[in-house]
Every structure is written in structure tokens, then in C-alpha cells.
C-alpha positions as CSV (number, residue, x, y, z in Angstrom):
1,X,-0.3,12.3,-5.8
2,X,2.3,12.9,-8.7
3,X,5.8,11.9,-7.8
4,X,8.1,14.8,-8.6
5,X,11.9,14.4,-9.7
6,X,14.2,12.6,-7.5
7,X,16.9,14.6,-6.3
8,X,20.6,13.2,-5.7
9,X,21.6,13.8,-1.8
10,X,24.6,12.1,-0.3
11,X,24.7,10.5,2.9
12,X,26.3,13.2,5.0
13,X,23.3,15.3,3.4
14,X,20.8,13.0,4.9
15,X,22.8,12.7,8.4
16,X,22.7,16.2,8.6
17,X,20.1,17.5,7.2
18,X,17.5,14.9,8.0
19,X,14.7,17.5,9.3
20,X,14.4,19.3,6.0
21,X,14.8,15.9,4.0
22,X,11.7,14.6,5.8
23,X,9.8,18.1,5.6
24,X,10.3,17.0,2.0
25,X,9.3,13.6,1.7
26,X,5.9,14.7,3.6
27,X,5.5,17.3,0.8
28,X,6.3,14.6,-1.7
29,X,9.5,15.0,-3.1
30,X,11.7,12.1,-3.7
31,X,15.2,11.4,-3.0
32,X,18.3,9.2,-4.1
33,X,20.9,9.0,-1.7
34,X,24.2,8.4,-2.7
35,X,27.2,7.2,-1.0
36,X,31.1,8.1,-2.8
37,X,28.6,9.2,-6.0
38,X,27.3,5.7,-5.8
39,X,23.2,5.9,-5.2
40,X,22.4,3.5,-2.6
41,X,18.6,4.0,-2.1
42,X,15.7,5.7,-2.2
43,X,13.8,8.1,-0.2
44,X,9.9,8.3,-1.1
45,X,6.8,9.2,0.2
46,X,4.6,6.7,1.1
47,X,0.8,6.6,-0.8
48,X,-1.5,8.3,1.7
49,X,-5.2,6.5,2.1
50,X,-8.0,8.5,0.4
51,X,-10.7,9.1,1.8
52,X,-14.3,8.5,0.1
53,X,-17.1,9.7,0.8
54,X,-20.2,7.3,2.2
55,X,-22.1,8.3,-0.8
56,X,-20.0,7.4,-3.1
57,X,-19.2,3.7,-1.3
58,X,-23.1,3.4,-1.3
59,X,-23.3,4.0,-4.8
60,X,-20.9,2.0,-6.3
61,X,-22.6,-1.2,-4.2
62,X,-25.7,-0.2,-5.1
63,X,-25.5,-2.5,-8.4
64,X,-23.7,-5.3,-6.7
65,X,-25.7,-8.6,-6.8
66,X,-27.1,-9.7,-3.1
67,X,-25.3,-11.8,-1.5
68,X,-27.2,-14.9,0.3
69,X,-25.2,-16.1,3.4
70,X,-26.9,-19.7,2.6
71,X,-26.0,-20.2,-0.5
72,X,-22.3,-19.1,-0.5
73,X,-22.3,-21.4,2.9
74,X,-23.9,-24.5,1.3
75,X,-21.3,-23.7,-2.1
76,X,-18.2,-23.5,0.5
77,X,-18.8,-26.8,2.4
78,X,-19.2,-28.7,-0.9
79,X,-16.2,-27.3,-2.1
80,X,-14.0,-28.1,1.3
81,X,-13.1,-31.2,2.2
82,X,-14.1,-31.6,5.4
83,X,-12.9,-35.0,6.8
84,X,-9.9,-34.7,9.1
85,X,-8.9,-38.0,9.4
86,X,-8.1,-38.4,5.3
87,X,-5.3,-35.8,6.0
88,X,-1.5,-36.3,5.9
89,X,-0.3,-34.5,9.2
């Protein structure tokens, strides 16, 4: 999504004109809000979650090594410390 141009509102704008202002930010436009000319924050659209195709999750695992549950297990315990009683609590 590109991020257009932030446009200056002051406060009063936002109190009173908070439906349109929101209309906006879902269409992703960006506003500062300002407060005696002063900007105090900003207003932005949050990143929406793409969606992506089976297919394409498939094929980019498809070259991934295989992953063997006993292994990474056995590599886990020897790299934990497993004795409770050695511990500061």
C-alpha cells in the first residue's frame, strides 16, 4: 500500500469531522493533527494482512530442508540444561 501525503488537520477538525477523517484513513490517507499550529500526532492506516495463495505457500516450502522431529529434539535437550535443582530461585 503506498502511503500518500500527510495532511495537516487540527484538533477541532478531528472532533468534528471524525467520520470523514476515518473514511480516509481506511482509504489510506495519512494525517498530522495539530493543536494551536503545533502537530501533536499522527493519524495512519494500519498495514492490512495479505493474503497468499496456498500455491504459492507450497511452493516456496517446497525447497525447505525436512525437518526430523528426533533430531531437533535430541539437539534441544543437549543444549538445555535440564537440572532444576542447580538453579538460583
Amino acid at each position: 500500500m503506498a502511503e500518500h501525503a500527510s495532511r495537516e488537520i487540527t484538533q477541532r477538525e478531528l472532533r468534528n469531522d471524525s467520520g470523514a477523517i476515518m473514511r480516509g484513513v481506511e482509504r489510506g490517507e495519512s494525517f498530522t493533527i495539530t493543536r494551536n499550529g503545533t502537530p501533536i500526532g499522527r493519524l495512519i492506516p494500519i498495514r492490512r494482512r495479505t493474503f497468499v495463495p496456498r500455491a504459492e505457500v507450497m511452493a516456496a516450502f517446497a525447497t525447505a530442508p525436512v525437518l526430523d522431529g528426533s533430531r531437533l529434539r535430541s539437539d534441544l535437550d543437549a543444549a538445555m540444561d535440564h537440572d532444576l535443582t542447580d538453579r538460583d530461585w
